[in-house]
C-alpha positions as CSV (number, residue, x, y, z in Angstrom):
1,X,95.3,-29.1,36.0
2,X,95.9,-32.4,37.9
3,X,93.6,-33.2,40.7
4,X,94.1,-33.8,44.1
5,X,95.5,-37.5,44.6
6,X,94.8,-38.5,41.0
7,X,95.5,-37.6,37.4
8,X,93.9,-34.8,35.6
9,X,90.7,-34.9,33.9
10,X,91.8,-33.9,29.9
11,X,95.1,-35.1,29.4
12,X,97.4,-34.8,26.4
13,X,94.3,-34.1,24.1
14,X,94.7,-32.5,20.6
15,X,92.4,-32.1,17.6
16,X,91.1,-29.6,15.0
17,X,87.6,-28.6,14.3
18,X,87.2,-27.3,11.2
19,X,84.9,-24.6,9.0
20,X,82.2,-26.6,7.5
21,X,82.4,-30.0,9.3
22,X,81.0,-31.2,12.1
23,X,83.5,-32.4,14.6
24,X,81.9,-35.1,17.6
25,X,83.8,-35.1,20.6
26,X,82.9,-39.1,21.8
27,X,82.7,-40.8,25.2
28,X,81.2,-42.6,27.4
29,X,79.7,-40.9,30.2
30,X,83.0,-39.3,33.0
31,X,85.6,-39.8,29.4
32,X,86.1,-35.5,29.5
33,X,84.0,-34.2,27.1
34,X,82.4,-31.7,29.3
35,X,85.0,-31.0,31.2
36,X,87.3,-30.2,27.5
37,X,84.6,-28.0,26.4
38,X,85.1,-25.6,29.7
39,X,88.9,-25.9,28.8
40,X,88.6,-24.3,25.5
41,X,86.2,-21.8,26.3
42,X,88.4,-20.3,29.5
43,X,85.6,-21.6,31.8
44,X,88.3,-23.8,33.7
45,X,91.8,-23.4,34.2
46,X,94.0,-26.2,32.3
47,X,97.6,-25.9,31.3
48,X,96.5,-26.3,27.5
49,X,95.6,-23.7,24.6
50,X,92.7,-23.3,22.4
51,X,93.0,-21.1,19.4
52,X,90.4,-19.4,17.7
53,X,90.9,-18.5,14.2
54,X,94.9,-18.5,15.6
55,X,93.8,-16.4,19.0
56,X,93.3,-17.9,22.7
57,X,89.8,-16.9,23.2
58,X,90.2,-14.2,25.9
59,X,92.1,-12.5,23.4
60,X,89.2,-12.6,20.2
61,X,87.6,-8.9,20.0
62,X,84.3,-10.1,19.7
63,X,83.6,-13.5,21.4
64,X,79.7,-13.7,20.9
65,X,80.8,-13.8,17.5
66,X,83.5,-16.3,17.9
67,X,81.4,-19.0,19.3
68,X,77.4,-19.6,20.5
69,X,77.1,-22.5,23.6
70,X,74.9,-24.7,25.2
71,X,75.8,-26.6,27.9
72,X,73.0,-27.9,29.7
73,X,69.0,-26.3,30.4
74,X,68.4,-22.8,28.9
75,X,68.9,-20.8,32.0
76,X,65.9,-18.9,31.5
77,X,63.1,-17.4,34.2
78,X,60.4,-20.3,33.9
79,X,57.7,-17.1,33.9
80,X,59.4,-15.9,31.0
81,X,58.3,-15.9,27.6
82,X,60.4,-17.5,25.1
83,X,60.6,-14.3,23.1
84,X,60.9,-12.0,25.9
85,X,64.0,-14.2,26.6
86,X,65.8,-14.1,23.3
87,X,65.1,-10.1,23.1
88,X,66.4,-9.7,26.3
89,X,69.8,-11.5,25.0
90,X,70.0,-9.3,21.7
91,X,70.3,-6.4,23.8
92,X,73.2,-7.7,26.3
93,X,74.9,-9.1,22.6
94,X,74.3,-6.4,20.9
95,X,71.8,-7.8,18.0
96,X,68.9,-6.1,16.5
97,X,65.9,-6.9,18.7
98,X,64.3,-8.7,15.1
99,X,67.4,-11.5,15.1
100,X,65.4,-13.0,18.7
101,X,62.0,-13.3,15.6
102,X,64.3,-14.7,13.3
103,X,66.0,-17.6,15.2
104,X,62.3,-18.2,16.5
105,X,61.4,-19.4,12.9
106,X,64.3,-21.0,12.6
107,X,63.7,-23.2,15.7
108,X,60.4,-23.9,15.1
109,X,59.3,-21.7,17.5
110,X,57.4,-19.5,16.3
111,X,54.0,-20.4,17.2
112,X,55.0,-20.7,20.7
113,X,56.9,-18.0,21.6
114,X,54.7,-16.1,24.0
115,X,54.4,-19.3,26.0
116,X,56.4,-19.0,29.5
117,X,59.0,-21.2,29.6
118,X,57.8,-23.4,32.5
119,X,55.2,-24.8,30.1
120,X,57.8,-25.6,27.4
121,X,59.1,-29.7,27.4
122,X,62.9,-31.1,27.1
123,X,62.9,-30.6,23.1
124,X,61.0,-27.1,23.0
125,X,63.9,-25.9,25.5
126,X,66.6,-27.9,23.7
127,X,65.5,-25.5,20.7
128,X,65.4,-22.2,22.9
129,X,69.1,-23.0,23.9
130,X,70.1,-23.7,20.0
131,X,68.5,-20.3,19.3
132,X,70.1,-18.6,21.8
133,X,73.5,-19.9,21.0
134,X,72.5,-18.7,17.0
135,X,71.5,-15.8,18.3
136,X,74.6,-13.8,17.3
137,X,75.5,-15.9,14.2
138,X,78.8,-17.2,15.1
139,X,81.3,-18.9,13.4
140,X,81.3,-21.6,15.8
141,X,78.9,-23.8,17.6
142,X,79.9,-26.2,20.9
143,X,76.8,-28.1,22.2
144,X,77.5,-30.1,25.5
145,X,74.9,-33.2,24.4
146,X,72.1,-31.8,23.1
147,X,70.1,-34.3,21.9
148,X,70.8,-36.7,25.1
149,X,67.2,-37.3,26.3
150,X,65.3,-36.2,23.7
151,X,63.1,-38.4,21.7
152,X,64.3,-39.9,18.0
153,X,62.5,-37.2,16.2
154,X,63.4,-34.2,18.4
155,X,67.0,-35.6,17.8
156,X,67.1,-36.1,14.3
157,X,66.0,-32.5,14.3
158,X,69.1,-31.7,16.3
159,X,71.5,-33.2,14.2
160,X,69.6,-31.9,10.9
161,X,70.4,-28.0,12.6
162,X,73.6,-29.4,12.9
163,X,74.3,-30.4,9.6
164,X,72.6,-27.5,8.1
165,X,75.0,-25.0,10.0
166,X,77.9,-26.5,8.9
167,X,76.8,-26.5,5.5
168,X,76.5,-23.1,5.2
169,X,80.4,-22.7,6.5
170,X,80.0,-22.6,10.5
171,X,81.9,-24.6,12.7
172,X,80.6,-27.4,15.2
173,X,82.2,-29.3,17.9
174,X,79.4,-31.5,19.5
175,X,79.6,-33.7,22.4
176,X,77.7,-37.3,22.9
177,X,78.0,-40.6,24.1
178,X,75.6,-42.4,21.4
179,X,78.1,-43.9,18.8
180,X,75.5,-44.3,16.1
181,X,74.2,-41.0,16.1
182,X,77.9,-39.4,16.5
183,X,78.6,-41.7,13.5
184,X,75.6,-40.7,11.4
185,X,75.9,-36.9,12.1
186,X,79.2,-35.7,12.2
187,X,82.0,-35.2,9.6
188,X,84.8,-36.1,12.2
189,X,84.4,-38.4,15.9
190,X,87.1,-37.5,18.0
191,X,86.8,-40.6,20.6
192,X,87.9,-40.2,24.4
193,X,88.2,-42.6,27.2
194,X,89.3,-41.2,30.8
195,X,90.2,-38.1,29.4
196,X,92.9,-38.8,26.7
197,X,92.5,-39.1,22.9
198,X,91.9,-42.6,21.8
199,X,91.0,-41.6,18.1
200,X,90.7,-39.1,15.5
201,X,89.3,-40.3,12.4
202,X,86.8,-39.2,9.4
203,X,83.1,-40.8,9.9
204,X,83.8,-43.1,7.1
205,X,86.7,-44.3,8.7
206,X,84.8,-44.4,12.5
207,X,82.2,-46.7,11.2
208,X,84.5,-49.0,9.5
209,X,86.9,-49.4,12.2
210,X,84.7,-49.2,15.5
211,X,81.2,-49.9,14.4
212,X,81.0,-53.3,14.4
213,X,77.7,-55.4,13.8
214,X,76.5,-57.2,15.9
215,X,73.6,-59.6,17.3
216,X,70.3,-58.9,19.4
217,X,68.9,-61.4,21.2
218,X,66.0,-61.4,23.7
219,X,65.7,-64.5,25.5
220,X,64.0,-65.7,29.0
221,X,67.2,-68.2,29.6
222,X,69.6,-64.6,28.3
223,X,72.0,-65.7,30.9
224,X,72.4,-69.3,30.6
225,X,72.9,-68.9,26.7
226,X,75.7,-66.1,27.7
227,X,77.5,-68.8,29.7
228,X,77.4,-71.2,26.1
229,X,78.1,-68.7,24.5
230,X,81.3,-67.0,25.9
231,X,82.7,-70.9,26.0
232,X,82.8,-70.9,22.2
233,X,84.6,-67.4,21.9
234,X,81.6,-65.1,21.5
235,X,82.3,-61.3,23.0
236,X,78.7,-60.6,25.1
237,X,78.9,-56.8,25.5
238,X,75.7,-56.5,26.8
239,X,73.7,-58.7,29.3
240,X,70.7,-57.0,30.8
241,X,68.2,-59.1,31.5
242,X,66.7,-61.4,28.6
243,X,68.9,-58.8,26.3
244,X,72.1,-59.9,24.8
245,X,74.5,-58.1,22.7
246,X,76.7,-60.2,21.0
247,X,79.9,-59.8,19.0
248,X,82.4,-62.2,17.0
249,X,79.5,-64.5,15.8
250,X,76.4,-64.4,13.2
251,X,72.7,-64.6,13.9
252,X,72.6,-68.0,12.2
253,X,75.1,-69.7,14.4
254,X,73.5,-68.3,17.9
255,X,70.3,-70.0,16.2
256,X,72.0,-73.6,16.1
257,X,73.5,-73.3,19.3
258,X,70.5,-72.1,20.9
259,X,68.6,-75.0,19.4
260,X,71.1,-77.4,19.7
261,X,71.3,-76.8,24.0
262,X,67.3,-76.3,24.1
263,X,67.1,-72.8,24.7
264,X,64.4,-70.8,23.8
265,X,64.6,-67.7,21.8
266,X,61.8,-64.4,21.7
267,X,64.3,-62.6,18.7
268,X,67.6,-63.2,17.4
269,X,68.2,-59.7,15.1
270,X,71.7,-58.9,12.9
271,X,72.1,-55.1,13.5
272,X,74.9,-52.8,12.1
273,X,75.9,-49.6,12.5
274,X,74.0,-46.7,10.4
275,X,70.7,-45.9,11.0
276,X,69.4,-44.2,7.7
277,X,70.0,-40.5,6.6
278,X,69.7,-37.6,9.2
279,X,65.9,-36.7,8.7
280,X,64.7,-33.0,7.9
281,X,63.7,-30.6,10.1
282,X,60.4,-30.1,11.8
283,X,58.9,-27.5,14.0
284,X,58.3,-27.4,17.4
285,X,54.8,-25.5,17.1
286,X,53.5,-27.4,14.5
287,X,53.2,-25.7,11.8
288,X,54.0,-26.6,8.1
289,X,57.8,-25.9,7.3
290,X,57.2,-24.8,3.3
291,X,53.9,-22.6,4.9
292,X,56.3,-20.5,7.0
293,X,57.7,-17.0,5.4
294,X,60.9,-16.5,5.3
295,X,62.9,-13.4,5.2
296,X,65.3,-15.7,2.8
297,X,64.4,-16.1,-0.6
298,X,67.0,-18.7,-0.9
299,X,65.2,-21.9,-2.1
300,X,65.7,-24.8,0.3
301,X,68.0,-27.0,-0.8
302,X,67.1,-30.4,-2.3
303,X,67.8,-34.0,-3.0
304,X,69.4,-35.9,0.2
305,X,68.0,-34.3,3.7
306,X,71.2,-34.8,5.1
307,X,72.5,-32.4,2.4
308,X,70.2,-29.6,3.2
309,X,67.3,-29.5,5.3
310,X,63.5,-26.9,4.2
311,X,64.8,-24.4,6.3
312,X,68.1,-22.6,5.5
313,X,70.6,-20.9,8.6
314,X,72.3,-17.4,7.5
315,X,75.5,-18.1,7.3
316,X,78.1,-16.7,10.0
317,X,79.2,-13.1,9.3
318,X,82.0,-11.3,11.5
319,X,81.2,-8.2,10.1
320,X,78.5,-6.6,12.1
321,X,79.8,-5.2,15.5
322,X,79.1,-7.2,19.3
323,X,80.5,-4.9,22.2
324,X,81.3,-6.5,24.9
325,X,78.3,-8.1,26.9
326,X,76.3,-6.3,27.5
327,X,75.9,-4.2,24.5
328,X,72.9,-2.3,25.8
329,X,72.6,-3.1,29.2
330,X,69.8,-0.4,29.6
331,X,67.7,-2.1,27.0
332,X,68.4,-5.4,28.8
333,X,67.8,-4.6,32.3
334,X,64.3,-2.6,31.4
335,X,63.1,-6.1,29.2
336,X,64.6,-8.0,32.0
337,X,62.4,-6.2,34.5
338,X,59.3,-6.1,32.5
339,X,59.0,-9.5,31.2
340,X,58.2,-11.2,34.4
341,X,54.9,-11.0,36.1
342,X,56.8,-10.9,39.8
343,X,58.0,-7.1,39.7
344,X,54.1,-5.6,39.1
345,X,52.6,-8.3,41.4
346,X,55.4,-6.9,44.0
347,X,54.5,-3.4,43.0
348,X,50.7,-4.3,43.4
349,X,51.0,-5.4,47.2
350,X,53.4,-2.6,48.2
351,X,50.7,-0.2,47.1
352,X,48.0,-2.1,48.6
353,X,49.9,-2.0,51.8
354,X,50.4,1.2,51.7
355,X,47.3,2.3,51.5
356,X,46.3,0.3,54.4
357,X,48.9,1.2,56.5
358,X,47.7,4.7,55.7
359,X,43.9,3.7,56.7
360,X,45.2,2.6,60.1
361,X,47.1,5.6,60.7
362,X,44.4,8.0,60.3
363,X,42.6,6.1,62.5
364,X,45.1,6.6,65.5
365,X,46.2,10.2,64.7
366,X,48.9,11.7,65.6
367,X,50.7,10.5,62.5
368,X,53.1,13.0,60.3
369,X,52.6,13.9,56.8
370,X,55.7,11.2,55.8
371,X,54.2,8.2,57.7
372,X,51.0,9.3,56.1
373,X,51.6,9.5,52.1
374,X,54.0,6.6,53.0
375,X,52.0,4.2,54.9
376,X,54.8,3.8,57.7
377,X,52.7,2.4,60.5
378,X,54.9,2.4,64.1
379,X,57.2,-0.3,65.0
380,X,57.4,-1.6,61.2
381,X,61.4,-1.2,60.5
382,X,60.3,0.5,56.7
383,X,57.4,1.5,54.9
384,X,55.6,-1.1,52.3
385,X,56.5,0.8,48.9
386,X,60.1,1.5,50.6
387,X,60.3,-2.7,51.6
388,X,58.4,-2.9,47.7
389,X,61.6,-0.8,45.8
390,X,64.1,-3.1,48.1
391,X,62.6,-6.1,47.3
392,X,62.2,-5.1,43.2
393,X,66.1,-4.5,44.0
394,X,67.3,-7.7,45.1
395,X,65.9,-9.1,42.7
396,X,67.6,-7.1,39.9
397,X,70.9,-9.1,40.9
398,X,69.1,-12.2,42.3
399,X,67.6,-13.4,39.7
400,X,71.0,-13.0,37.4
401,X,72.4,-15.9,39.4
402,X,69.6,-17.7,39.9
403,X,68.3,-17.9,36.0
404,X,72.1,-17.1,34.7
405,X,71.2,-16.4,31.3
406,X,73.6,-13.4,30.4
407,X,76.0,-16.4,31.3
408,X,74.8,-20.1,30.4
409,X,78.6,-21.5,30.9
410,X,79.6,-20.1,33.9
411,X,78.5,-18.6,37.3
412,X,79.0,-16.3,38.6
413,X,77.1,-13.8,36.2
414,X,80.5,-11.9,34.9
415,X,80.3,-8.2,36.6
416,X,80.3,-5.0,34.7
417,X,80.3,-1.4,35.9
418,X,77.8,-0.4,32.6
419,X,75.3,-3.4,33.7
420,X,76.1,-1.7,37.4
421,X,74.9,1.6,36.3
422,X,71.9,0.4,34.2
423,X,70.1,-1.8,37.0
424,X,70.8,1.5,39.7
425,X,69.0,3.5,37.0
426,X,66.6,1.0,36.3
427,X,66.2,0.2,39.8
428,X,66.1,3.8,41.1
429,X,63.4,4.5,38.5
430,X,61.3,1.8,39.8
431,X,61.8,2.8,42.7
432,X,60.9,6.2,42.6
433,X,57.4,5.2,40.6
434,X,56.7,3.1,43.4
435,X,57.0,5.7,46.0
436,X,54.9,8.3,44.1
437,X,52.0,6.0,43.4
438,X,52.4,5.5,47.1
439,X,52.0,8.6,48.2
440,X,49.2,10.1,45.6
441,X,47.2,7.1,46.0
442,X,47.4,7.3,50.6
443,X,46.5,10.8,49.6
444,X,43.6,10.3,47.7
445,X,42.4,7.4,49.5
446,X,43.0,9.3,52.8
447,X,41.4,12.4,51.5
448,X,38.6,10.5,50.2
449,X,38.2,9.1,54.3
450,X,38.3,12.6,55.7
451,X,37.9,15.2,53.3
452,X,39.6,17.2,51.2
453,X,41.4,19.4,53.3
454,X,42.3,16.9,56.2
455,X,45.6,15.5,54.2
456,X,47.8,17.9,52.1
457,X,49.1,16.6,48.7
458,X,52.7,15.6,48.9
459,X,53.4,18.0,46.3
460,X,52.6,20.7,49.6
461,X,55.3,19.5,51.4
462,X,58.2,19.0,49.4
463,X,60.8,18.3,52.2
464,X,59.2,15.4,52.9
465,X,58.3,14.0,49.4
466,X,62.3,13.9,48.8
467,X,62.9,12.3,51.9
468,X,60.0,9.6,50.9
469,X,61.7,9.4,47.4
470,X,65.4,9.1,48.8
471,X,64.4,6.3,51.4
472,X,62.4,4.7,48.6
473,X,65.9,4.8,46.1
474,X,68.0,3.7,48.9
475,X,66.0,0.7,49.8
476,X,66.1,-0.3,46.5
477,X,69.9,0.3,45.7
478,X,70.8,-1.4,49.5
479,X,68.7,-4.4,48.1
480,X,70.1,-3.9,44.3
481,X,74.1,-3.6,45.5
482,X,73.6,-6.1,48.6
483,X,72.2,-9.0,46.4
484,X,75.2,-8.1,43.7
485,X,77.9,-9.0,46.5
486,X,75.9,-12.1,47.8
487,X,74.6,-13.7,44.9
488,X,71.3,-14.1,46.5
489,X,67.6,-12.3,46.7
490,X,67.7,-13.2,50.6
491,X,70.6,-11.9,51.7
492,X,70.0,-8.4,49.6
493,X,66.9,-8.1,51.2
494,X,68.4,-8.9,54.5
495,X,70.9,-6.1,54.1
496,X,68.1,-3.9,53.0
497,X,66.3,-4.4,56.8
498,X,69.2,-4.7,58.9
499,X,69.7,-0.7,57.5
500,X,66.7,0.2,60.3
501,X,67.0,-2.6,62.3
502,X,71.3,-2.5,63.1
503,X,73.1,0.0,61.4
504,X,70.4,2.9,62.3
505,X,70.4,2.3,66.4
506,X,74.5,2.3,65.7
507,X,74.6,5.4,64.2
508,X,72.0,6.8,67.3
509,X,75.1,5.8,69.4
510,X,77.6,7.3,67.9
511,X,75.2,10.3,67.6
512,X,74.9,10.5,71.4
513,X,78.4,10.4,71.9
514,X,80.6,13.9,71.7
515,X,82.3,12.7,68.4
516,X,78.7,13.0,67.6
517,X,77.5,16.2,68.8
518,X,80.4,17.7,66.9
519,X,79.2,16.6,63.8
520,X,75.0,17.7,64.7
521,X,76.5,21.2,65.7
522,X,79.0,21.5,62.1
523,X,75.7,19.9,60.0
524,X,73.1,22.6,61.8
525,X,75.3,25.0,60.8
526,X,75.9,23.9,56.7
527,X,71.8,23.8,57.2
528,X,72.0,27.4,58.3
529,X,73.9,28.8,55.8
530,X,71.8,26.7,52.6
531,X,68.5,28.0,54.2
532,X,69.3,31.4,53.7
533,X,69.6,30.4,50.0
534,X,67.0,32.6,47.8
535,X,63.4,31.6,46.1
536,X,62.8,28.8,48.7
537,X,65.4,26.5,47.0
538,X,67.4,26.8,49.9
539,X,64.8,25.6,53.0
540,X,64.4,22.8,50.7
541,X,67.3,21.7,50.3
542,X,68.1,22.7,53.7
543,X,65.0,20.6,55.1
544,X,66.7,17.6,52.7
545,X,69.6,17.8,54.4
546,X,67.9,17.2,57.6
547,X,66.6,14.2,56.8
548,X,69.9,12.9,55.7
549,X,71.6,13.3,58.6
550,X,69.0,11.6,60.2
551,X,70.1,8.1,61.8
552,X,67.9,6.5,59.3
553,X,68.8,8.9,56.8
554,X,72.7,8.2,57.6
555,X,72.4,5.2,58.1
556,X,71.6,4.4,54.3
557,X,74.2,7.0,53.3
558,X,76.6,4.5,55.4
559,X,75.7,1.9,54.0
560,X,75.2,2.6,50.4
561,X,78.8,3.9,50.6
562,X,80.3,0.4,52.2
563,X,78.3,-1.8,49.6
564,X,79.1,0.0,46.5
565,X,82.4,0.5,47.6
566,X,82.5,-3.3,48.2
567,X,81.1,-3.8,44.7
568,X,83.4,-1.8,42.8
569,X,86.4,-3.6,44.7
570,X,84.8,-7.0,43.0
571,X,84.5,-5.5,40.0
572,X,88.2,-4.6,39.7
573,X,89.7,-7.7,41.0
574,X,87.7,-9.2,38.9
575,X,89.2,-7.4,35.6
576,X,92.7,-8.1,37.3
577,X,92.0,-11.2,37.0
């Protein structure tokens, strides 16, 4: 689309890239490459089309097949391991668990997959995002610059991937701005310059055409040859320093001018174009390609490493089935949750908490059976293991923005009603562990204190064991739904506090008012008519009700019902979109 007071930013570009070639998309750094690559994957809106196999993209069944991407970091959790991290993706793409193994080896990542992912360098997370974009074998591959900042050898291993995918029939479109390398690596350069096509030509033609040698020279007077220079017709590309780069002339006649004006010269170098054969892969852990097992009895290929490098890609399938992301989003959202250290360390000082608010209680007296197995000291707005199942909450949604990693190419974290369901389930779960480990651990601890008899167990008072459970699950589901809308940890835990703090002392007002006694007299009497139900079933559910028409109690009914609503409502506009 064209910009505000200028033109737009991909302009009149067309070009094919085809099964078993690799295609470089070429420019200098602002050209459009990055910006093209959103085009064609729908991540931008553009007035151009990009078919798949004939199909727009939004319109191909299976899209994890269709394509794997990296542009830019792995967004991964840095206290996350790298396999935790690709198993967690298998389950929201719908792969066996064992592909996250297999594109380990094939990274060369192997030995170093239970390292967290803070500890891993530029290359070893340049691999992770390769072998999460192989992860569902698609037929395509587009890589925004991946081997811009790596070292020689970490980049030769790049393009050897490269080369080996496309070899066994996948398709690769591959941005960069290094000429040489696009040169030496791909099949086809596609060149751009301020967003428009400038060429489209084989890489034999490319290096014949635009590749042309040239001349290195390092000298302490660079500038004052530059100036003799350019007066006898020689193009200086380059003049950094005591560099030059010099086109149009040879290395012999730079010599004679050079000596003939008295300058002094450190090197004077003829240097072309290629720069030798793509070398063969190596692993990131170390160890000895041929020494690795592989599930592929396939030989490795041999002769030329450009040809075929020791360690062979399965070729792209469309058979097997992808659903749409996330395939399993209870299998996600539990490895998600468990393969962090944060949720049991936040788990671990809720409890501890607890029992300490527990300790302080007994001390003071006076103190109910709830505040008691819960730990709710006075004046504190929520118990610890209720703040604890809030907290694990946010995060469920917080850290999906944060570390994006269900989507790499795009925030905000595309919304789904299963993934919804999963992380209340997930969430409510973990919510409801919390708040019994709570309450049998005050007990014992309390019990322990003043004897056995002084505290019941909270399986004694089963009215107020529900209650603690349902404050602890709507703590966590305020936090859960609250971070969903924001986008943010903060702002769910915020909403998770201002329950107690703002929407409880409303609800006390409208209580007091007579719109308000209406409603107390209608609820006594529904209580009434359940605690007359038989086998004590209906005093407890009676003695539940109770509690939920609380203020605190309605108060997180109220707002459960606004968020989720709220949710749903993005979650629709979002498909109407």
């Amino acid at each position: 689309m064209p910009r505000r007071n200028g033109p737009p930013a991909v302009d009149d570009l067309t070009f094919e890239v085809r099964p078993g070639q690799v295609t470089g998309l070429l420019g200098a750094p602002g050209a459009g490459k990055s910006t093209t690559l959103r085009l064609m994957l729908e991540l931008e809106a553009g007035r151009g089309v990009t078919l798949f196999d004939g199909v727009p993209l939004h319109a191909v069944r299976q899209p994890n097949r269709e394509v794997g991407i990296l542009l830019g970091d792995v967004p991964g959790h840095p206290g996350r391991t790298a396999r935790n991290h690709l198993r967690m993706l298998t389950a929201a793409l719908g792969v066996p668990a064992e592909r996250a193994d297999e594109v380990l080896d094939i990274v060369g990542l192997t030995g170093l997959a239970d390292q967290r992912l803070s500890t891993y360098s530029l290359g070893m997370d340049r691999r992770l995002g390769l072998g999460a974009a192989l992860l569902a074998e698609p037929r395509t591959l587009f890589l925004d610059e991946p081997s811009f900042g790596l070292t020689p050898r970490e980049a030769d291993w790049v393009h050897a991937l490269l080369r080996a995918y496309a070899a066994d029939g996948g398709a690769v479109l591959v941005t960069g701005r290094d000429a040489k390398a696009m040169a030496r690596t791909s099949d086809r350069v596609v060149s751009m310059e301020g967003g428009r096509l400038v060429a489209d030509q084989p890489a034999e033609e490319f290096r014949r055409t635009r590749l042309r040698p040239h001349v290195s020279v390092h000298s302490p007077h660079a500038q004052r040859l530059a100036g003799v220079l350019t007066e006898r017709g020689a193009e200086i590309a380059s003049a950094a320093g005591s560099h030059l780069v010099i086109y149009g002339t040879t290395s012999a006649h730079i010599g004679e001018i050079a000596y003939r004006n008295g300058i002094l010269l450190h090197r004077l170098t003829d240097e072309v174009a290629d720069l030798g054969p793509v070398a063969a892969l190596h692993r990131a852990d170390g160890r000895d390609p041929a020494a690795v097992p592989s599930g592929d009895p396939t030989p490795a290929p041999s002769g030329d490493p450009a040809e075929g490098p020791p360690v062979r890609i399965p070729a792209p399938s469309r058979a097997a089935v992808a659903p749409a992301t996330p395939a399993h989003p209870l299998r996600y959202e539990l490895l998600r949750l468990g393969g962090i250290r944060t949720p049991w360390w936040i788990a671990a000082f809720s409890l501890l908490a607890s029992v300490a608010g527990a300790l302080v209680l007994s001390r003071t007296g006076g103190a109910s059976a709830l505040s008691l197995m819960s730990g709710w000291v006075p004046h504190f707005p929520l118990p610890p293991a209720a703040l604890g199942a809030g907290l694990l909450g946010a995060l469920a949604y917080g850290q999906e923005f944060r570390y994006p990693a269900l989507a790499p190419a795009q925030v905000p974290v595309p919304r789904r009603l299963r993934l919804l369901a999963a992380k209340l389930l997930v969430a409510g779960a973990a919510a409801l562990l919390i708040a019994a480990a709570a309450a049998v651990l005050d007990t014992l601890v309390l019990r322990a204190f003043l004897g056995s008899g002084a505290v019941p167990l909270p399986v004694d008072r089963p009215v107020q064991a529900a209650g603690w459970a349902a404050l602890a699950v709507g703590c966590a589901w305020a936090g859960l739904l609250a971070a969903g809308l924001f986008r943010t940890t903060a702002l769910g835990m915020l909403a998770v506090l201002a329950v107690p703090l703002i929407v409880a002392p409303a609800v006390r007002l409208v209580v007091r008012s007579r719109a308000g006694s209406h409603l107390i007299d209608a609820a006594g009497a529904l209580l009434s008519v359940l605690g007359g139900w038989p086998g004590g079933v209906g005093s407890t559910a009676a003695g539940v009700m109770g509690k939920a028409v609380q203020p605190v109690g309605c108060a997180f009914v109220l707002s459960l019902t606004v968020l989720l609503c709220a949710h749903l409502a993005t979650v629709l506009r979002g498909r109407g979109r």
